[in-house]
C-alpha positions as CSV (number, residue, x, y, z in Angstrom):
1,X,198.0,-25.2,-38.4
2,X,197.3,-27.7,-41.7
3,X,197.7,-31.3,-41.5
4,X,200.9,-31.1,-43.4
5,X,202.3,-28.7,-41.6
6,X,202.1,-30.7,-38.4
7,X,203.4,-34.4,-40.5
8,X,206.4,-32.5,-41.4
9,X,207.1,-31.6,-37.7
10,X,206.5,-34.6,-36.2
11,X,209.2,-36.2,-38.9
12,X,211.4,-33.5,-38.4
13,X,212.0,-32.2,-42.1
14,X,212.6,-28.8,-42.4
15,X,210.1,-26.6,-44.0
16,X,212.5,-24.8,-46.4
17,X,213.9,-27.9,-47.8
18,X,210.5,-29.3,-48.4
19,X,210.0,-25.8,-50.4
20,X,212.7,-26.1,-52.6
21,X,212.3,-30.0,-53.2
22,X,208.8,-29.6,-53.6
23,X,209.5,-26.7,-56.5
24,X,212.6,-28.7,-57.9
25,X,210.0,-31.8,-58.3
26,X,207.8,-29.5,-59.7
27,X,210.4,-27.8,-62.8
28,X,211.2,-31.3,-63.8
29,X,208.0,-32.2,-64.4
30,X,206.8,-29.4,-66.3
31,X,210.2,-28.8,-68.3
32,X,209.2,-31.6,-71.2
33,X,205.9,-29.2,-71.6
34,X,207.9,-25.8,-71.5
35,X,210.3,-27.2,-73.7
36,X,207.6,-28.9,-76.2
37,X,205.5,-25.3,-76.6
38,X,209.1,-23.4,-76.6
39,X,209.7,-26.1,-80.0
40,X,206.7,-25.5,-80.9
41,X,206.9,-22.1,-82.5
42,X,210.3,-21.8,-83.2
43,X,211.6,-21.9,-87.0
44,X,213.3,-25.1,-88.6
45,X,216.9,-23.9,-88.6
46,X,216.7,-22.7,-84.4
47,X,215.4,-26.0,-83.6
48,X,218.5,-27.9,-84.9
49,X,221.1,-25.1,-83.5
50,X,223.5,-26.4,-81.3
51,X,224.0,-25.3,-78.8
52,X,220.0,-25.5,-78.1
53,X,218.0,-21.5,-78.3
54,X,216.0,-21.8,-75.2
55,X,214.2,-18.3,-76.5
56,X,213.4,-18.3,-80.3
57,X,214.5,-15.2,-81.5
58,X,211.7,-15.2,-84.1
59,X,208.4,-16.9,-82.4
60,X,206.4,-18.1,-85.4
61,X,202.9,-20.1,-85.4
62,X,204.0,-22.0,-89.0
63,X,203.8,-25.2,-87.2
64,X,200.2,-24.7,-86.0
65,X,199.4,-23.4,-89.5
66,X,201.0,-26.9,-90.9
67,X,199.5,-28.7,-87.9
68,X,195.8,-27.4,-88.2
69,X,195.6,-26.7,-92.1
70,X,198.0,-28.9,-94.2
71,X,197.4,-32.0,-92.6
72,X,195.0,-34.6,-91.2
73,X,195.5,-33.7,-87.5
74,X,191.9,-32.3,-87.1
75,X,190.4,-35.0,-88.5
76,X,192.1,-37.3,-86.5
77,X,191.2,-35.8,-83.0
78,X,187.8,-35.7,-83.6
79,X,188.4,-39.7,-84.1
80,X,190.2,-39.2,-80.6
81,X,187.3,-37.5,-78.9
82,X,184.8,-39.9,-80.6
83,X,186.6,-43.3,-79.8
84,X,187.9,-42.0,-76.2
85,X,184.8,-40.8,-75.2
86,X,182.7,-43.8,-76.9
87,X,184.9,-46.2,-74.7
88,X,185.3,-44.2,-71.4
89,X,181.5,-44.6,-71.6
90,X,181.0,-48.2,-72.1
91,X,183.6,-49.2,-70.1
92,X,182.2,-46.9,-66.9
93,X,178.7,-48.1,-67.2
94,X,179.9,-51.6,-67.4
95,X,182.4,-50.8,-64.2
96,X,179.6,-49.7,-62.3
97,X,177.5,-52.7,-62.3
98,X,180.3,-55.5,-62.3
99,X,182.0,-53.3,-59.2
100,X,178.7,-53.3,-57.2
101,X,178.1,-56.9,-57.6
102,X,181.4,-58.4,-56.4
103,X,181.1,-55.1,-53.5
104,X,178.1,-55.7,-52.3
105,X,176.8,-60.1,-53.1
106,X,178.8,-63.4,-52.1
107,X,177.9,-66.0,-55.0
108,X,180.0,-68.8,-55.7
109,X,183.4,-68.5,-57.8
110,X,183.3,-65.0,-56.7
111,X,187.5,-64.8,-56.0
112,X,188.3,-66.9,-58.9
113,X,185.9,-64.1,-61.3
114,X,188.2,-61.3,-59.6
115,X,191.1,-62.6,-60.2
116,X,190.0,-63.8,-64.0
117,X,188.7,-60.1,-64.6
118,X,192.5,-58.8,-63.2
119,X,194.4,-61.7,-65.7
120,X,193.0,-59.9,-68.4
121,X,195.0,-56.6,-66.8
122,X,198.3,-58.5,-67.3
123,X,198.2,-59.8,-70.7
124,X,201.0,-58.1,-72.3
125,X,199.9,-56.6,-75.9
126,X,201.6,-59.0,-78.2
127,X,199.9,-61.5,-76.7
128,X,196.1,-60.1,-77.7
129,X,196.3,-58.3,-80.6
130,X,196.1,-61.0,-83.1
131,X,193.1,-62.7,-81.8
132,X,191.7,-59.3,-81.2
133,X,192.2,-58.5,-84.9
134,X,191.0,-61.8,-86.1
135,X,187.7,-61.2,-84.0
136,X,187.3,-57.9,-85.5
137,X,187.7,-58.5,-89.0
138,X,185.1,-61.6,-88.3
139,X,182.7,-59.1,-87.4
140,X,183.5,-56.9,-89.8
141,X,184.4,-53.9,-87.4
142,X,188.5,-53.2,-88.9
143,X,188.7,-49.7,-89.8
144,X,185.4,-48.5,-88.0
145,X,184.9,-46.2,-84.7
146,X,183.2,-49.5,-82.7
147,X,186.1,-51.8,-83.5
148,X,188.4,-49.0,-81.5
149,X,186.1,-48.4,-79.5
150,X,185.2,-52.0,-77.7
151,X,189.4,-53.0,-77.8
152,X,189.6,-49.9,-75.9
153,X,187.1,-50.7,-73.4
154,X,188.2,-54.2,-73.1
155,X,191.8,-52.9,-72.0
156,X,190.7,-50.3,-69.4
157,X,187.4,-52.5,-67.8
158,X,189.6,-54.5,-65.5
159,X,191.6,-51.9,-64.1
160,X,188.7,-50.0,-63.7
161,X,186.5,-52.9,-61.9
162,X,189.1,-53.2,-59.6
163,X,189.4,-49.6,-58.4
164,X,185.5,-49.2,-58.3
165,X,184.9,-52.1,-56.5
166,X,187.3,-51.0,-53.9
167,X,185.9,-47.8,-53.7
168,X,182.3,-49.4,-53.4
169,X,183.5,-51.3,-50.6
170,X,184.2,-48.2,-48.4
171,X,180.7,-47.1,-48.8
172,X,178.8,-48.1,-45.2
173,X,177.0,-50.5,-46.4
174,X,174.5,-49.7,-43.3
175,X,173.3,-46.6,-45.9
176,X,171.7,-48.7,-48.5
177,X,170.1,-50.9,-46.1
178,X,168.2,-48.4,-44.5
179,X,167.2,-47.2,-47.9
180,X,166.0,-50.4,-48.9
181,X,164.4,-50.7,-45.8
182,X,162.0,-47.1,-46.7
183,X,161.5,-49.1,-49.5
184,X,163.9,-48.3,-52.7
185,X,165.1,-51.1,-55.0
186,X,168.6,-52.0,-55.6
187,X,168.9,-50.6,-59.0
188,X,167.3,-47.8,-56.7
189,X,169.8,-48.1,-54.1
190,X,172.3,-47.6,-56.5
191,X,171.7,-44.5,-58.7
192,X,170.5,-42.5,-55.5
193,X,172.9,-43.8,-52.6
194,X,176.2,-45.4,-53.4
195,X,176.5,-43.6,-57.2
196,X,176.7,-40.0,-55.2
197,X,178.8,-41.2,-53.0
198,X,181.3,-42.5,-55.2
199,X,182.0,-39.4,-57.6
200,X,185.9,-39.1,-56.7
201,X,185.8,-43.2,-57.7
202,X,184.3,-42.5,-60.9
203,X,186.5,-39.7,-61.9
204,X,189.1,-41.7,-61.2
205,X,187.7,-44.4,-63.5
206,X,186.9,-41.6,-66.2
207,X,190.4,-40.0,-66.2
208,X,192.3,-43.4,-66.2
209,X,190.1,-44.9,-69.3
210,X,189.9,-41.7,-71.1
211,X,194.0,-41.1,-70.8
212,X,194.7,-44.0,-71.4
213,X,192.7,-44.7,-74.8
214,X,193.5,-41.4,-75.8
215,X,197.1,-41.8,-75.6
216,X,197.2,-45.3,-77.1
217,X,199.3,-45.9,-80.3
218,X,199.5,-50.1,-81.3
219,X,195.8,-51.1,-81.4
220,X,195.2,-47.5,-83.3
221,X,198.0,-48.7,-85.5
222,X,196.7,-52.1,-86.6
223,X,193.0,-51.8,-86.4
224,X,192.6,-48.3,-88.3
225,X,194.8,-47.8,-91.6
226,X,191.8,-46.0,-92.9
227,X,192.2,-42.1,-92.5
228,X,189.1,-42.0,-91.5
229,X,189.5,-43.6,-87.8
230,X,192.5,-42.7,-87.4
231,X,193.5,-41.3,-83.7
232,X,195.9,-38.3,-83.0
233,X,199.3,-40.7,-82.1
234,X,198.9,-42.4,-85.5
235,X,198.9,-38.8,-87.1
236,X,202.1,-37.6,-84.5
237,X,204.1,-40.5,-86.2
238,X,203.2,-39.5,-89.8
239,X,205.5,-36.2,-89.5
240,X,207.7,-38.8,-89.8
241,X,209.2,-40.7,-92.7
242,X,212.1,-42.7,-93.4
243,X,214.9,-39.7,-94.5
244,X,213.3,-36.8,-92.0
245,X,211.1,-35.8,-89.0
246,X,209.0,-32.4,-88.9
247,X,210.0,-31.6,-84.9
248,X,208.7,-28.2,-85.7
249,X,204.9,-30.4,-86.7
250,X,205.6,-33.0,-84.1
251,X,206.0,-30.3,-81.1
252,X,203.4,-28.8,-82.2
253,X,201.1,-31.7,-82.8
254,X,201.7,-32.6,-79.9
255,X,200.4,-30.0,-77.6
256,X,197.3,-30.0,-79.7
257,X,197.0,-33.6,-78.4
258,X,197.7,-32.7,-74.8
259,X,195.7,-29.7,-74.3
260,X,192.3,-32.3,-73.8
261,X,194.1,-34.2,-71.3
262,X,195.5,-30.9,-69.1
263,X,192.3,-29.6,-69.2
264,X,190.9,-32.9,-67.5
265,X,193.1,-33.1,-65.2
266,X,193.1,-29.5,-64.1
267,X,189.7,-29.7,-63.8
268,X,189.1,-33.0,-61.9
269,X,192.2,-33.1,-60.5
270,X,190.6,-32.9,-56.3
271,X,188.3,-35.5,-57.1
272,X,190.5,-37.7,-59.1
273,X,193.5,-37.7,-56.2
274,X,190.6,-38.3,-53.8
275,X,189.0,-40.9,-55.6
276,X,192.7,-42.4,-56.0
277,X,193.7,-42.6,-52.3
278,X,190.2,-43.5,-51.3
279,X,190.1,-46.4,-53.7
280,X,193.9,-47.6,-52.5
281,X,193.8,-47.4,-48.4
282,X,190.1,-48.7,-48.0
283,X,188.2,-51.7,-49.2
């Protein structure tokens, strides 16, 4: 008998309505996706006919073929891929090493540092982005893959320090003393004990700075006005202008844009809920 099975006897909830609640939650949450791809290849005049065709009658791939050869879209998501995975980078390696050192050493001003690193986390956007900008075009990095890409990594480092350094902090800490006592350093220490250890962390990290550059629209919007750098939610909005809206383009667009982020998930999805609950009940 599972561990769920016997949580759901001992509060008394009944198997069959967990079923059906469990594949209710499930239909709403994959409706929007159905519905999207459904919108997707379906022809201009069935997706304003009301009442709604939940079939098309006529499947067509014209909206990919507008998507993938009359516009910028494949441009723009090799900007996505090259500015989410340029960040997700930086801001891991830099997560690692801050996490471990307020895990693992005491040094004065230590709880004021954590909490300064987690202020950052609460700044709401309006507040940042014109100093952000001004710093930018001081450098000269407007319009350009590293401006994108170190806004990006400053927005998802403090989240991510704080859910690596509680993950660090469930690591016995017994392990890497006795490795420094055979005689490994602590740069050792790291890359060969507590690193291996802390995959499910790191995914966790990983999935939660990629998703969340790769989904982000304002920065994208007022640092890159060059085609050039643009990223995939800029080029969603262009099917859009002032008298009309391409929903055929946009559905379409838009599962072009979310076929990267299903196939993470799908693929790291045990070791990201582990490296979630691990990071949130221990520490």
């Amino acid at each position: 008998m599972s561990d769920t099975t016997l949580k759901l006897k001992r509060t008394g909830m009944p198997m069959p309505l967990v079923i059906v609640g469990s594949a209710l939650l499930v239909l709403v949450c994959l409706f929007p996706f159905w519905w999207m791809g459904l919108s997707s290849i379906k022809t201009l005049r069935e997706l304003y006919t009301i009442p709604p065709i939940w079939w098309p009658s006529l499947p067509t791939l014209d909206n990919y073929r507008t998507v993938l050869f009359e516009s910028n879209i494949p441009r723009y998501f090799l900007n996505s891929v090259v500015i989410s995975v340029g960040s997700t980078a930086l801001a891991l390696i830099l997560a690692i090493f801050a996490s471990y050192g307020f895990a693992r050493f005491d040094f004065k001003g230590k709880p004021a540092l954590q909490s300064f690193v987690l202020i950052g986390q609460l700044l709401p956007t309006a507040a940042i982005i014109v100093p952000l900008f001004i710093t930018l075009r001081v450098l000269g990095l407007v319009n350009s893959y590293w401006g994108l890409i170190l806004v990006y990594m400053i927005i998802t480092l403090p989240l991510s320090v704080w859910m690596l350094t509680s993950y660090f902090r469930a690591i016995p800490v017994e392990l890497e003393e006795a490795a420094i006592i055979d005689g490994a350093s602590r740069i050792g220490v790291l890359f060969r004990i507590t690193l291996p250890l802390s995959v499910p962390g790191l995914v966790s990290v990983l999935v939660y700075a990629f998703v969340t550059t790769w989904n982000e629209f304002i920065f994208a919007l007022c640092f890159a006005t060059d085609s050039s750098v643009k990223t995939l939610p800029i080029g969603l909005a262009e099917f859009s202008t002032e008298f009309n809206t391409d929903w055929g383009a946009v559905m379409a667009a838009s599962m072009v844009m979310t076929l990267p982020i299903a196939i993470l998930f799908l693929s790291m999805q045990r070791l990201f809920v582990g490296g979630m609950t691990a990071g949130a009940t221990k520490g």
